[in-house]
C-alpha positions as a Python dict, from the first residue, in 0.01 Angstrom:
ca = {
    (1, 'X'): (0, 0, 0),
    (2, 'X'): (344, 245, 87),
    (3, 'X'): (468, 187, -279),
    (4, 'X'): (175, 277, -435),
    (5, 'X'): (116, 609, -284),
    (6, 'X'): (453, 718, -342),
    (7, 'X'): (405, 629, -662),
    (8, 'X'): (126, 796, -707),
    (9, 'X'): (226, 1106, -522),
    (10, 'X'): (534, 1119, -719),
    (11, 'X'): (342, 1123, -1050),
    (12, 'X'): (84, 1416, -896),
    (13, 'X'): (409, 1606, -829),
    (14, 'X'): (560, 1510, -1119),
    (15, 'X'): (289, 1662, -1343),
    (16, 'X'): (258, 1943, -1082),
    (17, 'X'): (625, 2059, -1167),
    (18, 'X'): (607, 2008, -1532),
    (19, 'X'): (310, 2252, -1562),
    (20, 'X'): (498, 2514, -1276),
    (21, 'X'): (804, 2511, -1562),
    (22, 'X'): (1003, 2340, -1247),
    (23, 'X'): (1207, 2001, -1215),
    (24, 'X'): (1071, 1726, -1117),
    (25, 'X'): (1316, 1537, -932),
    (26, 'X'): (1409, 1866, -755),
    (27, 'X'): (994, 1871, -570),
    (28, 'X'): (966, 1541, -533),
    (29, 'X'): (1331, 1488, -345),
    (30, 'X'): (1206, 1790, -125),
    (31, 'X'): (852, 1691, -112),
    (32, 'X'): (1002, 1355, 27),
    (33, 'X'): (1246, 1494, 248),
    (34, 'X'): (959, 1662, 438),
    (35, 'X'): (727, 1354, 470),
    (36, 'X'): (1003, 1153, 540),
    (37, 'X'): (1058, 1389, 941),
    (38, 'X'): (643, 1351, 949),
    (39, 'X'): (577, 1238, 1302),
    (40, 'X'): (460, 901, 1250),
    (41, 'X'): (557, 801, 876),
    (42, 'X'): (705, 450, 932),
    (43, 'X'): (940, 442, 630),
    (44, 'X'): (964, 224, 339),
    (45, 'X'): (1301, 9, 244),
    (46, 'X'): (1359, -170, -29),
    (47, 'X'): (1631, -424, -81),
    (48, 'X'): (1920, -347, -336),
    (49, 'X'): (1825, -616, -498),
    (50, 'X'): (1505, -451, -596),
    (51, 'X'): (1653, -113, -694),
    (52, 'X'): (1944, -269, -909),
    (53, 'X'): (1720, -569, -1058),
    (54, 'X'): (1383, -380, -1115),
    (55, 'X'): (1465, -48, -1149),
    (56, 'X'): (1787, -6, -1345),
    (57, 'X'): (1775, -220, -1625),
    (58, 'X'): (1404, -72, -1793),
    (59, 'X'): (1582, 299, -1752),
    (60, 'X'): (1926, 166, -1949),
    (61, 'X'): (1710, -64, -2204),
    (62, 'X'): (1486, 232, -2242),
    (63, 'X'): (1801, 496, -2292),
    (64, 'X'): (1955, 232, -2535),
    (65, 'X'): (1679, 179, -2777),
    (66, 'X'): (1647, 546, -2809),
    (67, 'X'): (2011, 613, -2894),
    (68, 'X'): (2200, 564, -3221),
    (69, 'X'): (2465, 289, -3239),
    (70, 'X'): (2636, 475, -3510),
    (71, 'X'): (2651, 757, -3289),
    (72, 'X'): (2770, 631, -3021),
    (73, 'X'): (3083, 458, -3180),
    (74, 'X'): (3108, 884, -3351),
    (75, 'X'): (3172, 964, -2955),
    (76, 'X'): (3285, 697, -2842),
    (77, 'X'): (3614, 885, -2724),
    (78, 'X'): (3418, 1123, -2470),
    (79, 'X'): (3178, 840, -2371),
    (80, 'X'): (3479, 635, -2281),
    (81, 'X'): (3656, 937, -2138),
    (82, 'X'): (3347, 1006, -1908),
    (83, 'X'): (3185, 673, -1857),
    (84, 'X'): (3518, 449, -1771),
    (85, 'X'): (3796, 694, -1714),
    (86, 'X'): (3631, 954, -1475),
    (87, 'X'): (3467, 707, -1260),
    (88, 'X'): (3814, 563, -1159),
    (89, 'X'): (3930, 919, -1083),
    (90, 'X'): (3664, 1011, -898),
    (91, 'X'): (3615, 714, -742),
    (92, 'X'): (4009, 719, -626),
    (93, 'X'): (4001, 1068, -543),
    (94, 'X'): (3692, 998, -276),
    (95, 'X'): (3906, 707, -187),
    (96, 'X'): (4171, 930, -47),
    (97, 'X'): (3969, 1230, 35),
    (98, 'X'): (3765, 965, 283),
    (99, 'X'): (4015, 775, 370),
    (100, 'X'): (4170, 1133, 510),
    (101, 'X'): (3913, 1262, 703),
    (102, 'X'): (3809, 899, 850),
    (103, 'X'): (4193, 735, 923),
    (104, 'X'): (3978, 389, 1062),
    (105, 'X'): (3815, 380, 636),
    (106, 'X'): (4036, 151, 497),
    (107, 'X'): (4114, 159, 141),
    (108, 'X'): (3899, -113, -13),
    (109, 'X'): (3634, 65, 158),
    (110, 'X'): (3701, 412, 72),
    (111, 'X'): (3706, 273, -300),
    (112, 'X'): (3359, 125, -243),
    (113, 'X'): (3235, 459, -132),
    (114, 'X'): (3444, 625, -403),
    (115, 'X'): (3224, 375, -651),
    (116, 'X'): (2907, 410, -489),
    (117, 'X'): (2922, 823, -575),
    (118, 'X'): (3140, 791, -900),
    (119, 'X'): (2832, 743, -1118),
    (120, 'X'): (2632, 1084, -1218),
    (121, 'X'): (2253, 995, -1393),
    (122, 'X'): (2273, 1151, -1719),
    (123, 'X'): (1933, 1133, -1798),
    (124, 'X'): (1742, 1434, -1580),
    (125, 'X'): (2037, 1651, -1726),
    (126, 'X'): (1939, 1504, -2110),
    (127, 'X'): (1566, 1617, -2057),
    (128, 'X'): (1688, 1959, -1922),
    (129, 'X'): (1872, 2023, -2186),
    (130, 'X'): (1634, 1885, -2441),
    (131, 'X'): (1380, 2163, -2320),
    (132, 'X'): (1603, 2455, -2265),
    (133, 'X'): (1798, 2366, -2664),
    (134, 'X'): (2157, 2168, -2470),
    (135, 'X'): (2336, 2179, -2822),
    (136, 'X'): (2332, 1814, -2937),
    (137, 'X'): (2651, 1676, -2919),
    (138, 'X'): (2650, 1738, -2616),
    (139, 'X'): (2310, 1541, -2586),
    (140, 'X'): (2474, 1236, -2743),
    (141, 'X'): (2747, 1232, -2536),
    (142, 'X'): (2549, 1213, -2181),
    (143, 'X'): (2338, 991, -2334),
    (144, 'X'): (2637, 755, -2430),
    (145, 'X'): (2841, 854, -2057),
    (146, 'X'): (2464, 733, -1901),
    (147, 'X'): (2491, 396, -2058),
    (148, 'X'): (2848, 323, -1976),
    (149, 'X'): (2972, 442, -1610),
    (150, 'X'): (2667, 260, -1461),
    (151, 'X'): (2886, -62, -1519),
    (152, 'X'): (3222, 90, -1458),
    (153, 'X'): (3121, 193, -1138),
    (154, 'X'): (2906, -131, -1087),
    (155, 'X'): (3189, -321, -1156),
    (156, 'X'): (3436, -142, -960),
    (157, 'X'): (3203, -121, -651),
    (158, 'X'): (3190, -492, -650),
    (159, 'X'): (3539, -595, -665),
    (160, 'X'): (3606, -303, -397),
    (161, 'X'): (3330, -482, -164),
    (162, 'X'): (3438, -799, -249),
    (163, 'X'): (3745, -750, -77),
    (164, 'X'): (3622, -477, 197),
    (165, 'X'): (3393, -788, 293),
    (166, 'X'): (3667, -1036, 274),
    (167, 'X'): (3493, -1256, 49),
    (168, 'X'): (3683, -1404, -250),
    (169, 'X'): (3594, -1304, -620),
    (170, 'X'): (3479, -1513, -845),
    (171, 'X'): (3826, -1401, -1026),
    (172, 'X'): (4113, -1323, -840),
    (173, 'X'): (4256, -1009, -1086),
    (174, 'X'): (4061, -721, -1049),
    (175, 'X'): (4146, -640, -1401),
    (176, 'X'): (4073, -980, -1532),
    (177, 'X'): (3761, -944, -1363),
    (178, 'X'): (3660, -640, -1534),
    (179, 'X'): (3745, -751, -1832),
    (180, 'X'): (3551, -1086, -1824),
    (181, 'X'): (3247, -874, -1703),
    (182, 'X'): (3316, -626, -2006),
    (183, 'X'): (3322, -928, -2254),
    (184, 'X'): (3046, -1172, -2131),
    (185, 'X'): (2806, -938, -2039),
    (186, 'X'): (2763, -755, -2351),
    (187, 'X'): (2788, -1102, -2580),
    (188, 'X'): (2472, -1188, -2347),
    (189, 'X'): (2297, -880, -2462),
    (190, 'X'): (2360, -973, -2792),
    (191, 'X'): (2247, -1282, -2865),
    (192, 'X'): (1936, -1151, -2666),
    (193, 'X'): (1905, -864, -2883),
    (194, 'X'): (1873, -1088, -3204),
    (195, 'X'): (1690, -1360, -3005),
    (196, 'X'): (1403, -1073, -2940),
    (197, 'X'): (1431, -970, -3336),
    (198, 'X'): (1380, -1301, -3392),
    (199, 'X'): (1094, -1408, -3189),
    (200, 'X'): (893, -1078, -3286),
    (201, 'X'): (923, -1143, -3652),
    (202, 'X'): (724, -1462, -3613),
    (203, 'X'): (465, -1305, -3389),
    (204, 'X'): (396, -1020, -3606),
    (205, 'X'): (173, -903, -3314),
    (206, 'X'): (179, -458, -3196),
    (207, 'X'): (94, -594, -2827),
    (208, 'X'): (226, -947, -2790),
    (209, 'X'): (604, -772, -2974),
    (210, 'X'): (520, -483, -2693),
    (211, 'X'): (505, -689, -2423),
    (212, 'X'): (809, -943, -2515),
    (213, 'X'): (1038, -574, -2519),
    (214, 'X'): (933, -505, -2155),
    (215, 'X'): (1084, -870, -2012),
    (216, 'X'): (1377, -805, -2268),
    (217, 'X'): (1618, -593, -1988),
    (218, 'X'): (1536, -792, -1676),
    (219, 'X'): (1624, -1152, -1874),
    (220, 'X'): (1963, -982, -2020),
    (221, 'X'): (2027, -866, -1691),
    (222, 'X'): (1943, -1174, -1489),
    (223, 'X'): (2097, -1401, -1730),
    (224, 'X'): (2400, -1172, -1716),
    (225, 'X'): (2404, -1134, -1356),
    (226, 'X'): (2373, -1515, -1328),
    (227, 'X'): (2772, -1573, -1482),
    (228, 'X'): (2886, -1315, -1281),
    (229, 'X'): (2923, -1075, -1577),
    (230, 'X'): (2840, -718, -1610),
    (231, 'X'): (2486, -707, -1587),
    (232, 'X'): (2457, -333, -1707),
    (233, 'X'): (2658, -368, -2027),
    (234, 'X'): (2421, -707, -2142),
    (235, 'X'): (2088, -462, -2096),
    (236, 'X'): (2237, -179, -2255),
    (237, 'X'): (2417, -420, -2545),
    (238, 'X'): (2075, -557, -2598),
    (239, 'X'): (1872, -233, -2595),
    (240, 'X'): (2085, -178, -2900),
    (241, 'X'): (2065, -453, -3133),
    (242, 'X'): (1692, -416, -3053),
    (243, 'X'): (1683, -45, -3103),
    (244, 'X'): (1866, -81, -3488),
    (245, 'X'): (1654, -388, -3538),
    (246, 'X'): (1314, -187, -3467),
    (247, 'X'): (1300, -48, -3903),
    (248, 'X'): (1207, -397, -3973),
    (249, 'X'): (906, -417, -3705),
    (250, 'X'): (569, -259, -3796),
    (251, 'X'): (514, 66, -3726),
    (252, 'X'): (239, 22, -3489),
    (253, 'X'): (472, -159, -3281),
    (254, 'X'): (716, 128, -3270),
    (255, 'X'): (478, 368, -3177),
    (256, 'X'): (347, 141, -2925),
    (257, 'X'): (701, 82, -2745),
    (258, 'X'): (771, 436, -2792),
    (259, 'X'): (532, 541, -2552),
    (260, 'X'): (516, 255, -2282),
    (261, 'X'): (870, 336, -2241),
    (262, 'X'): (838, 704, -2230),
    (263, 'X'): (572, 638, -1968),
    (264, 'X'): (767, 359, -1785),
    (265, 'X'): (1072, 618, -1773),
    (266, 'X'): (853, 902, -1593),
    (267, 'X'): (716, 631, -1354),
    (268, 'X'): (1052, 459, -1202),
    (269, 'X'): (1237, 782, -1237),
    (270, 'X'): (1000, 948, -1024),
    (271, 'X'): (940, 653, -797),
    (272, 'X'): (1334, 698, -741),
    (273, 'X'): (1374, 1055, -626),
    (274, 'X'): (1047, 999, -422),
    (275, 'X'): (1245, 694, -242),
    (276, 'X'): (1573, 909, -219),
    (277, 'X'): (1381, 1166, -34),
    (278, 'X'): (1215, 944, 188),
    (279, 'X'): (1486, 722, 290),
    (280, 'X'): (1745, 972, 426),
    (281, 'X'): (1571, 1021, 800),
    (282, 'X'): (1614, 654, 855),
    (283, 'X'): (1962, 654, 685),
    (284, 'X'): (2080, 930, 953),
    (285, 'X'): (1872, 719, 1237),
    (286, 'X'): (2081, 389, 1086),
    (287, 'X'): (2388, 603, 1138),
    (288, 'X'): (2333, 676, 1532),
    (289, 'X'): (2219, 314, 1608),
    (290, 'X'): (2554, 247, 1472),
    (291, 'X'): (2733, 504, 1694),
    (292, 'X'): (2938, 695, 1456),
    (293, 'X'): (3079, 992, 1522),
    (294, 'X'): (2820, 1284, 1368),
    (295, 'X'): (3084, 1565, 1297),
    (296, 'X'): (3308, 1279, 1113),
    (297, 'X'): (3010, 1178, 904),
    (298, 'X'): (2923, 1531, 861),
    (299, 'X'): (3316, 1649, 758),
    (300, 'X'): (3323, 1335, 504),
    (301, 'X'): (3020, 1414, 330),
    (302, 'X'): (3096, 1749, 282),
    (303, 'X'): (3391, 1651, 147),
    (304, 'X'): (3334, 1387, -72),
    (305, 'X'): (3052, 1615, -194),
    (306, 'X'): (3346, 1890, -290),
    (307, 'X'): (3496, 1620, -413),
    (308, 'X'): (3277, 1502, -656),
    (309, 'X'): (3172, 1856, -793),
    (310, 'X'): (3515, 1950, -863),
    (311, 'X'): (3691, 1680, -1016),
    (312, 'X'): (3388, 1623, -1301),
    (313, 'X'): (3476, 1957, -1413),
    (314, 'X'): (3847, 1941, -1389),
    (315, 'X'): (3851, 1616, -1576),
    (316, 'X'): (3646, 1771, -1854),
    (317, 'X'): (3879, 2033, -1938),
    (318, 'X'): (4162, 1848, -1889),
    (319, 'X'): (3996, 1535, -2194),
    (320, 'X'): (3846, 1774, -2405),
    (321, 'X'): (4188, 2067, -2378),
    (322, 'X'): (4213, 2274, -2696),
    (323, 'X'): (4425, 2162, -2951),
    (324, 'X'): (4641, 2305, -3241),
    (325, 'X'): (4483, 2633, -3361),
    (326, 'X'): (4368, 2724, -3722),
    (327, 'X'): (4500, 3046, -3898),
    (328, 'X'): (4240, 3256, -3802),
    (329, 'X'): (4318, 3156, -3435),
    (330, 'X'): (4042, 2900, -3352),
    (331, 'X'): (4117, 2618, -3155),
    (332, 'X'): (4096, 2316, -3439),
    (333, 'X'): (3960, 2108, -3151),
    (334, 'X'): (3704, 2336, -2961),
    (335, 'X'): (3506, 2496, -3252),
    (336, 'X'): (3092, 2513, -3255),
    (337, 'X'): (2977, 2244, -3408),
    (338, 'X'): (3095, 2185, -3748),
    (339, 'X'): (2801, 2162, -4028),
    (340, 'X'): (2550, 1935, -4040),
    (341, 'X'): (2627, 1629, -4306),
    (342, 'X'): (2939, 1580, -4193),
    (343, 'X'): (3107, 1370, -3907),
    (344, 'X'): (3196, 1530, -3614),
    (345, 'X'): (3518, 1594, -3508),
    (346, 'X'): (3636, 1328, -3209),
    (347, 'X'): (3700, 1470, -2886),
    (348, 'X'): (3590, 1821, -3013),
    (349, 'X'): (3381, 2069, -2792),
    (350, 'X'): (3425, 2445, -2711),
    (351, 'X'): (3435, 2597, -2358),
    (352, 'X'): (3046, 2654, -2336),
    (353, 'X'): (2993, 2241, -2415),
    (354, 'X'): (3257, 2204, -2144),
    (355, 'X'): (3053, 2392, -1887),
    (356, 'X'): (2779, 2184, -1945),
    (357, 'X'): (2890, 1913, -1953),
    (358, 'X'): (3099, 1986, -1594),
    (359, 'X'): (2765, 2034, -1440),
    (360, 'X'): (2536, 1776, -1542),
    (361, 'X'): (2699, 1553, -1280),
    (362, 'X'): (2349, 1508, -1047),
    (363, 'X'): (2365, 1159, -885),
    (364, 'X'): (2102, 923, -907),
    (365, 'X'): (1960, 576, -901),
    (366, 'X'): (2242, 343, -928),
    (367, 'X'): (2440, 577, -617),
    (368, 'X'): (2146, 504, -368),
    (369, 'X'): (2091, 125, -508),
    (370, 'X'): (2462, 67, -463),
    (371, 'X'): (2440, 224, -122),
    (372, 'X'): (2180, 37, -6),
    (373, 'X'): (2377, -302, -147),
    (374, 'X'): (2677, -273, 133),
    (375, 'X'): (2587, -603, 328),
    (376, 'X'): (2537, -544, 723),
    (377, 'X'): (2800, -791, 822),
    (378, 'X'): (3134, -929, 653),
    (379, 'X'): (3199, -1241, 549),
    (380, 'X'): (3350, -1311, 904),
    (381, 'X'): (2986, -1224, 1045),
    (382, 'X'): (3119, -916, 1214),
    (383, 'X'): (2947, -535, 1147),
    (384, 'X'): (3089, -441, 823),
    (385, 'X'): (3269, -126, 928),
    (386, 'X'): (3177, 243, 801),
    (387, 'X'): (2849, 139, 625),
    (388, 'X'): (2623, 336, 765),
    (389, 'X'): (2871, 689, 721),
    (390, 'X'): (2902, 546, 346),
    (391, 'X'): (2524, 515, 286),
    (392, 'X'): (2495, 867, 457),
    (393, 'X'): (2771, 1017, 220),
    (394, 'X'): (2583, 867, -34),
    (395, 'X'): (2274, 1009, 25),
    (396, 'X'): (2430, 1354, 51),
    (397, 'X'): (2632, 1323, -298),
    (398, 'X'): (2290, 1218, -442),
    (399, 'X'): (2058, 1527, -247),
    (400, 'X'): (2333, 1783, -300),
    (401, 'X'): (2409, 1741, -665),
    (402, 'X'): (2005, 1731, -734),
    (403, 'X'): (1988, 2062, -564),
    (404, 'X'): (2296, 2254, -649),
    (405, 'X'): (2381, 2139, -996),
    (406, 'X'): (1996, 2041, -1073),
    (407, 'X'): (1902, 2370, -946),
    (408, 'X'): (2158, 2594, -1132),
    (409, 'X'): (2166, 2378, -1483),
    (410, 'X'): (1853, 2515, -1627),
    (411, 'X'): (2008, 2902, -1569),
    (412, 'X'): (2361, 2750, -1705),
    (413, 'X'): (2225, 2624, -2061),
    (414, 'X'): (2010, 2991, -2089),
    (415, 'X'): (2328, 3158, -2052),
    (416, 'X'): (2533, 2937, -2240),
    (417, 'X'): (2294, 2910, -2494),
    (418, 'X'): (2297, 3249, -2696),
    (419, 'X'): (2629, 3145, -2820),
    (420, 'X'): (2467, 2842, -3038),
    (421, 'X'): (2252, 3047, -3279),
    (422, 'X'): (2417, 2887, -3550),
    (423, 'X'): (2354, 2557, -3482),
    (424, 'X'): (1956, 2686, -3439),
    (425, 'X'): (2039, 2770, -3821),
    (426, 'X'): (2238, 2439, -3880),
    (427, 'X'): (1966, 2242, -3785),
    (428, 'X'): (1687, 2399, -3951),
    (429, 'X'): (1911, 2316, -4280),
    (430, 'X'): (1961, 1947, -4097),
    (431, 'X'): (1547, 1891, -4070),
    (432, 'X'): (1550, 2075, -4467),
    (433, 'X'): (1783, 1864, -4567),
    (434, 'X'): (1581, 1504, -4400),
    (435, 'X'): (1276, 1608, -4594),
    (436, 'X'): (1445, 1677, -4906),
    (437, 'X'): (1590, 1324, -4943),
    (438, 'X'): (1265, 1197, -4792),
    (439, 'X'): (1114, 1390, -5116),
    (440, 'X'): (1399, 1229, -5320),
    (441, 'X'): (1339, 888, -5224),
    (442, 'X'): (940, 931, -5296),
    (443, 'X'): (979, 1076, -5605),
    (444, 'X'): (1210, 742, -5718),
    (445, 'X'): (913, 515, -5578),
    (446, 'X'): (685, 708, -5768),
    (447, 'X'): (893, 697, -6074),
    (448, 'X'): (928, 334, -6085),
    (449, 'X'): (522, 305, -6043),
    (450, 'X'): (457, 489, -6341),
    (451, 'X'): (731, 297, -6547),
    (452, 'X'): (601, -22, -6456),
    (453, 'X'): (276, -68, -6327),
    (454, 'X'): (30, -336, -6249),
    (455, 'X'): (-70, -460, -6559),
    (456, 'X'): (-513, -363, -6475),
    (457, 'X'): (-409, -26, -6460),
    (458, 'X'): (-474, 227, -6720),
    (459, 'X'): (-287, 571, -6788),
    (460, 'X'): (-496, 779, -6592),
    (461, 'X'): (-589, 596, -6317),
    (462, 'X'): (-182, 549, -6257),
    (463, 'X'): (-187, 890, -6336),
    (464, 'X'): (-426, 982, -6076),
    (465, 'X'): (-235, 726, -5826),
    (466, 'X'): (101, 941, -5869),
    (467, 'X'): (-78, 1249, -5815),
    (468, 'X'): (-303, 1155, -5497),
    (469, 'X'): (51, 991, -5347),
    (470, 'X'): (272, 1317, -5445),
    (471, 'X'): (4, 1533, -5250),
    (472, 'X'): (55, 1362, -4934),
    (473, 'X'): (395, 1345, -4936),
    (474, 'X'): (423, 1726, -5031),
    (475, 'X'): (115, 1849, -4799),
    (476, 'X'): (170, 1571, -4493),
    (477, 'X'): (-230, 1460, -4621),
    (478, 'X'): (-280, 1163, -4543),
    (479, 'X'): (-650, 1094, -4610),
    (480, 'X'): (-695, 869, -4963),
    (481, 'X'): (-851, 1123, -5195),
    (482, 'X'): (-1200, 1136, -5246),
    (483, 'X'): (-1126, 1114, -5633),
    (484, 'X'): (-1048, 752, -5657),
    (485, 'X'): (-1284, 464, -5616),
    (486, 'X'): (-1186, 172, -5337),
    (487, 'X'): (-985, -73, -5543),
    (488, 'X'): (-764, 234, -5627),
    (489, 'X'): (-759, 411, -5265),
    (490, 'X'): (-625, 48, -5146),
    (491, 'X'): (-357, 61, -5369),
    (492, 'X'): (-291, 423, -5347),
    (493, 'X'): (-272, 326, -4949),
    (494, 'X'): (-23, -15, -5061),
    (495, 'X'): (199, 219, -5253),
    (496, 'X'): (227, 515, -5004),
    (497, 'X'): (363, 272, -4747),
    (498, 'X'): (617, 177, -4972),
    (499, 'X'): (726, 521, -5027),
    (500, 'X'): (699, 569, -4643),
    (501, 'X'): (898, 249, -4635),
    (502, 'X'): (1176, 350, -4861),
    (503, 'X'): (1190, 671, -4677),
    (504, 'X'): (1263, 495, -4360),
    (505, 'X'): (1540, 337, -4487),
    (506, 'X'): (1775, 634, -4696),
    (507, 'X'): (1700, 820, -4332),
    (508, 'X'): (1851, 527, -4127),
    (509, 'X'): (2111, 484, -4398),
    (510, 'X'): (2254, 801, -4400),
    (511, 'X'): (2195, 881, -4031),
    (512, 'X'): (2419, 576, -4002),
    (513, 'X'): (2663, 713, -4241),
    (514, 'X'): (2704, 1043, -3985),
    (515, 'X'): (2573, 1286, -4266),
    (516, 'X'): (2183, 1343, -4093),
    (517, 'X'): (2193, 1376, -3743),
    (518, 'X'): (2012, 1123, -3502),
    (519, 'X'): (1727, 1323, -3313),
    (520, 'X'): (1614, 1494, -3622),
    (521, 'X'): (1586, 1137, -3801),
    (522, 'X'): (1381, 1038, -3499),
    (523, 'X'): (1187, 1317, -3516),
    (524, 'X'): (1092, 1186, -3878),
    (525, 'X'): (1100, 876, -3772),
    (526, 'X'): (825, 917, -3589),
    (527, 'X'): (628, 1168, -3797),
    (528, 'X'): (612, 921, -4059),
    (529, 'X'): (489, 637, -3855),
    (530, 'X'): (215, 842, -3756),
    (531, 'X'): (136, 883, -4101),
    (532, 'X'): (151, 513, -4201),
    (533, 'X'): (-107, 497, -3886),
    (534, 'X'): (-353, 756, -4053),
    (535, 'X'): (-309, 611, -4399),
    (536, 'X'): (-385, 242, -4226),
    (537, 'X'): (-684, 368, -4062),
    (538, 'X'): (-796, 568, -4345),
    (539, 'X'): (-786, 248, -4514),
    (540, 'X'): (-968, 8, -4263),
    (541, 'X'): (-1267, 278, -4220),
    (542, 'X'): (-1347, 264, -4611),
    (543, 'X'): (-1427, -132, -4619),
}
């Protein structure tokens, strides 16, 4: 009965914020924070099983199917840069910041902390900047960082509690262990990914295919989870293969998973910051049961939380540093984006996507699941030392980046953003430039129609055909005209979805090839599955 009010509260405040222009996750961590000191509110706790098994994998799945392969290997640099190399640095920078201001922390455990608040959540700071116009590279790289520090710092938390614990791995190296997770798990994804594109080819069923995509994350992550490989990289491995596999399903089933998974997204992500804000009364009540000192606890979040806000941005600038400049003085390597249609520079951003990207480090999901997945006792059977000051420090890394950097990132991109009119310009002649070869590729379909038609048709009825398909691809109209009689509406309505067909694939193809950019092919994407829809139902109402 708990978990569904906060659910539903969450949602109520949720739509509450959106229509107040405010963030969500911002009110409903306060909201939380408030009802969690009510006189009388018994609490709710959830095991980390739960939060890592349940919540995590639809969020990665759901990020992964909406992001270009293609596009990730383009950034693949900064992903790697942000999503492997500055988790280790933060996490060993925490390491010895906590293990300073708490002597008793050993190492092993300081790392676990240092992993437990290494991994930002990249996805409140992608729908920011998708509403206030966060220039898109710089989209595409959170989005890629998102999908790949999760298991960095997953794997790295559980080789550092592994031996905090005293427990033996299930490999000895730490760096053979990473690398077997790194290997495995995404080979598990996979052959899950094509397994799915498999299975929904024979179903050939909107809601049955719909339904199949939803178990899709928890089996790659179980089944990953079960070998002791990285359970992360198989969901987000098979959220791929699935995503790039979707052109061949129908459209009704990509509308359909569209939206469950846009509303799936808004339900667990607001089900999380509900739970972060309720749960950090009982984590400070955890902490005095277990007698440790409040000023230390205080002095070690504080400065792990200085910690973590300062060495994002100093990593940032120190990857992405300016290069060799061009004659006219220009950094080759920190330039506003170069023109759409052709690749993007590796590694490239200027000193405004630098800022951004420096404070979009808010912690999240996978911080307070990790947290709450430090075991009570060793393997000896003793109190496992320091976990209730970790847990707190976690909590605080998670509430303080929400509110300062969540807080101040909306301002940020406003003030940033008047130095990006040209890529306002750029991708107005990106979205001109998807609807001309969309035109293109219709005009080619409608070419080889008139050259050889059926063999029942006369001149002017394939005449009439061309023109009643050419008007809906020009005008966006798609209801069959009133002109032609049923047997040539139907195949009016049969060859428009070929041309919508045909225009699905040159978008893919050259999105693929780097020369159209990914969101605005989505964006058409979309638009003409819609119209397929319209056309289908045009259809169906006539006979």
């Amino acid at each position: 009965m708990e978990l569904i009010l906060v659910v539903v509260g969450a949602i109520v405040l949720t739509a509450v914020a959106q229509r107040r222009g405010l963030q969500p996750a911002l009110v409903i961590v306060v909201v939380g924070l408030a009802v969690s000191f009510t006189p009388g509110f018994p609490g709710i706790e959830l095991g980390s099983r739960v939060l890592l098994s349940v919540v995590v994998p639809p969020l990665l799945y759901s990020a992964a199917l909406d992001f270009s392969f293609p596009t990730f290997l383009r950034n693949i640099r900064p992903i790697l840069g942000l999503g492997v190399g500055l988790i280790a640095i933060t996490a060993l920078a925490v390491a010895g910041v906590a293990s300073w201001v708490v002597p008793t922390m050993g190492f092993a455990t300081a790392v676990m902390l240092g992993a437990v608040v290494a991994p930002p959540d990249a996805v409140s700071a992608v729908a920011v900047g998708r509403k206030l116009g966060m220039p898109r590279r710089v989209t595409a790289i959170l989005k890629g960082e998102s999908l790949v520090n999760d298991a960095a710092a997953l794997a790295l938390f559980t080789v550092a509690l592994t031996h905090a614990a005293g427990d033996r791995p299930f490999i000895g190296n730490p760096l053979l262990l990473f690398g077997y997770g790194a290997v495995i798990g995404p080979l598990i994804g996979v052959a899950l990914g094509y397994i799915t594109l498999w299975i929904r080819r024979r179903l050939a069923h909107p809601g049955l295919e719909t339904i199949q995509g939803l178990v899709v994350p928890y089996a790659a992550y179980l089944c990953a989870d079960r070998v002791h490989a990285s359970a992360v990289l198989a969901v987000v491995a098979a959220g791929f293969v699935v995503g790039q596999g979707s052109l061949r399903a129908g459209y009704l089933t990509r509308l359909q998973e569209r939206y469950v998974w846009n509303s799936v997204d808004v339900l667990l992500e607001a089900f999380v910051f509900a739970y972060i804000g309720l749960q950090l009364r009982f984590v400070v009540q955890d902490m005095r049961a277990a007698h440790d000192s409040p000023k230390q606890v205080v002095a070690v979040s504080a400065a792990v939380l200085l910690t973590v806000l300062v060495v994002r941005p100093v990593w940032v600038f120190l990857m992405f540093r300016s290069g060799p400049r061009s004659a006219d003085g220009e950094s080759k390597t920190s330039r506003v984006l170069p023109a759409w249609g052709r690749p993007l520079p590796r590694g490239a951003l200027t000193w405004r996507e630098k800022v951004m990207v420096s404070w979009t480090g808010m912690r999240g999901v996978v911080t307070l699941a990790a947290a709450s997945a430090i075991p009570q006792h060793n393997i000896a059977g003793e109190h496992f030392a320091h976990r209730s000051t970790s847990q707190v420090v976690a909590f605080v890394v998670t509430v303080g980046t929400l509110l300062l950097q969540g807080s101040t990132l909306p301002l940020l991109i406003r003030r940033l953003r008047p130095g990006y009119e040209r890529e306002t310009t750029d991708a107005a002649a990106a979205t001109a430039k998807a609807e001309q070869l969309a035109g293109d590729v219709a005009v080619e379909v409608l070419d080889q129609f008139e050259h050889d038609p059926p063999p029942d048709l006369d001149t002017a009825a394939v005449t009439d055909i061309r023109r009643t398909i050419a008007g809906r691809v020009h005008d966006a109209d798609t209801t069959p005209s009133p002109d032609l009689d049923a047997k040539h509406a139907a195949l009016a309505s049969s060859l428009y979805r070929q041309v919508l067909a045909s225009q699905r694939v040159a978008l893919i193809t050259q999105r693929d090839a780097g020369t159209l950019d990914d969101e605005i092919v989505r964006a058409m994407l979309e638009r003409l599955d819609l119209e397929e829809a319209a056309v289908t139902a045009r259809l169906n109402s006539r006979f």
